[in-house]
C-alpha positions in Angstrom: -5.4 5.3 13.6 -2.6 2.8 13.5 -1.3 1.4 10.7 0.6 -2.6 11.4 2.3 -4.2 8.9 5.1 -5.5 6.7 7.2 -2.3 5.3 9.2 -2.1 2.2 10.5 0.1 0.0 10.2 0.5 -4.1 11.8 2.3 -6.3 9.3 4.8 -8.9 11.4 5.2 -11.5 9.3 5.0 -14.9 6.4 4.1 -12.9 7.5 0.2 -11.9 6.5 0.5 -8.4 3.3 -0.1 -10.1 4.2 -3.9 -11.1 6.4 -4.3 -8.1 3.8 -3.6 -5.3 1.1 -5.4 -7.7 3.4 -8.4 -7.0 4.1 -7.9 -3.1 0.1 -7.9 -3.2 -0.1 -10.8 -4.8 2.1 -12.7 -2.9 0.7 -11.3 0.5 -2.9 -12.1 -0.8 -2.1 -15.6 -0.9 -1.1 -15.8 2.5 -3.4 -13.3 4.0 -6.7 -12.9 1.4 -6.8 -10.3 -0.8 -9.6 -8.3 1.1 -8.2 -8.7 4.4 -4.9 -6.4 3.8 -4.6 -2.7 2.5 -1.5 -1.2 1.7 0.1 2.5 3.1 2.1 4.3 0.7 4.3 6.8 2.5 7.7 8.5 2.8 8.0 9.6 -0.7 11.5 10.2 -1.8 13.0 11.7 -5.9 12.8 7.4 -6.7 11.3 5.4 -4.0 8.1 5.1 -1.9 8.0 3.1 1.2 4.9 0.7 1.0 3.6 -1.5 3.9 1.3 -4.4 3.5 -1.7 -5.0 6.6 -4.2 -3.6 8.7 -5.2 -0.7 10.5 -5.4 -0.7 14.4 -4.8 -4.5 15.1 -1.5 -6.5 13.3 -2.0 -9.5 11.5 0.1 -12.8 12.9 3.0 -12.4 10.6 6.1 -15.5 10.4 8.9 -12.8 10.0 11.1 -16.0 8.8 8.8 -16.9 5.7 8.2 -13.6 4.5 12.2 -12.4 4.4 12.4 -16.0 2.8 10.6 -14.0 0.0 11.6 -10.6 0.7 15.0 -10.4 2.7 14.8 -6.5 2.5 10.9 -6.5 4.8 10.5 -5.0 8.4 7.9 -4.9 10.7 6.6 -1.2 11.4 3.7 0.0 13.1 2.9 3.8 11.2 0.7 6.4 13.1 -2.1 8.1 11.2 -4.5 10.7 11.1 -8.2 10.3 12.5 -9.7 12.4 9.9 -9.0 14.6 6.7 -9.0 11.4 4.2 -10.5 11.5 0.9 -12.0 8.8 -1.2 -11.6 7.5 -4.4 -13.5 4.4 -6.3 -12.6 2.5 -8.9 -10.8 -0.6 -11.4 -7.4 -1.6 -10.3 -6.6 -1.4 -13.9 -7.1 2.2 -13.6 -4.6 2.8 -10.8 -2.3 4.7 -12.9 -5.0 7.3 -13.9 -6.6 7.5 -11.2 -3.5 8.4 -9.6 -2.6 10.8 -12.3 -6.0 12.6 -11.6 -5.2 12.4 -7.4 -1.6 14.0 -8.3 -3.2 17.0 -10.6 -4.4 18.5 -7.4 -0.7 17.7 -5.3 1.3 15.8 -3.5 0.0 12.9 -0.6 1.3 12.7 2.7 -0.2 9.1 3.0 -2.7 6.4 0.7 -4.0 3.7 1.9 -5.1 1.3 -0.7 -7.4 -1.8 -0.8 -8.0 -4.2 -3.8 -10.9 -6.4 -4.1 -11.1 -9.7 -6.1 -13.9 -8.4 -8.5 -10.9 -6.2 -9.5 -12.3 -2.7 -7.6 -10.1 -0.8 -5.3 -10.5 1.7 -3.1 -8.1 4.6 -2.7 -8.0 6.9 0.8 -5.6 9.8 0.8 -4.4 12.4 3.0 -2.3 15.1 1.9 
């Protein structure tokens, strides 16, 4: 599976990549719909996670110029993933920190892909 997308990166200090990819989303979802992007978290580091916003095997038309208009820092990266060995989870996007907390208890990911819907569910595939 291929990952295409815009890549940045956030910092997780004190949990604020929380609120700082909830706002990239936002932004993106305006542009792009809501349902029609997922996000890869990857490349963990002691403060900072990279995150890229789009699709899996086919890239989305993306105007390079408008979105560093917006974020200056953004690339374009295509991310190759595992076929299989994901796990599921299910729930409310205001739930993300514990259901994250509760993914975490049993270690840490290698990759998550995440998609939010706009009756406020999301869907959380992990691979460790």
């Amino acid at each position: 599976m291929r990952f295409c997308g815009i890549s940045r990166v956030f910092s997780t200090e004190n949990e604020v990549q929380y609120t700082d990819i909830g706002e990239y989303w936002d932004w993106f979802s305006s542009l792009y719909g809501r349902e029609n992007i997922k996000g890869l978290g990857f490349g963990w580091r002691e403060h900072s996670i990279e995150y890229v916003l789009g699709t899996t095997d086919h890239p989305l038309k993306f105007d390079m110029d408008k979105l560093r208009e917006k974020y200056p820092d953004c690339i374009y990266k295509e991310v190759e993933l595992p076929d299989s060995g994901w796990k599921t989870y299910a729930g409310q996007a205001e739930n993300l920190s514990e259901m994250y907390g509760e993914i975490y208890e049993e270690g840490p990911l290698k990759y998550e892909i995440e998609s939010f819907f706009e009756d406020g569910s999301c869907s959380l595939e992990i691979y460790r």
